[in-house]
C-alpha positions in Angstrom: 77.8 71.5 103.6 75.3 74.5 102.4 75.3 75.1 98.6 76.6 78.7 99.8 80.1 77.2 101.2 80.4 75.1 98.5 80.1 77.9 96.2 82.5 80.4 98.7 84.8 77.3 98.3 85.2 77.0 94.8 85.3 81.2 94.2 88.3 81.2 96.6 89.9 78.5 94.9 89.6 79.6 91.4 90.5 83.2 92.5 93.7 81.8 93.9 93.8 79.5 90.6 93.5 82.4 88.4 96.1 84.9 90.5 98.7 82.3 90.3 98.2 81.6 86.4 98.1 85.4 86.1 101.8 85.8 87.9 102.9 83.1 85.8 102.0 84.1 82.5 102.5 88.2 83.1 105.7 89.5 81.8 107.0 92.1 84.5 108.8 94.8 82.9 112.8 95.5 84.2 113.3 98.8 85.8 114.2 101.1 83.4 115.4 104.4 85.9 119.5 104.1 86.0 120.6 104.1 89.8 124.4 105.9 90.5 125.1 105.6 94.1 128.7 107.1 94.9 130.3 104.8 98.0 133.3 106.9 100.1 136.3 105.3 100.3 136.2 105.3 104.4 134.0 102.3 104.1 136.6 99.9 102.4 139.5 98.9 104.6 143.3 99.7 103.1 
């Protein structure tokens, strides 16, 4: 293999590497907007 797959390799791999230890580690803030949704009672059976 060239040096420039080898090298194409290993960026992809540490990208992918790196994305995944970024997900892991980021804390993802909850949704903070309250959500009121009014259901009719004609939906529900008697």
């Amino acid at each position: 293999m060239s040096k420039l797959t080898k090298f194409l390799l290993a960026l992809g791999a540490l990208v992918i590497v790196g994305g995944g230890i970024f997900l892991m580690t980021w804390d993802i803030p909850a949704p903070s907007a309250e959500v009121t949704k009014t259901l009719s009672n004609d939906r529900f059976p008697s």
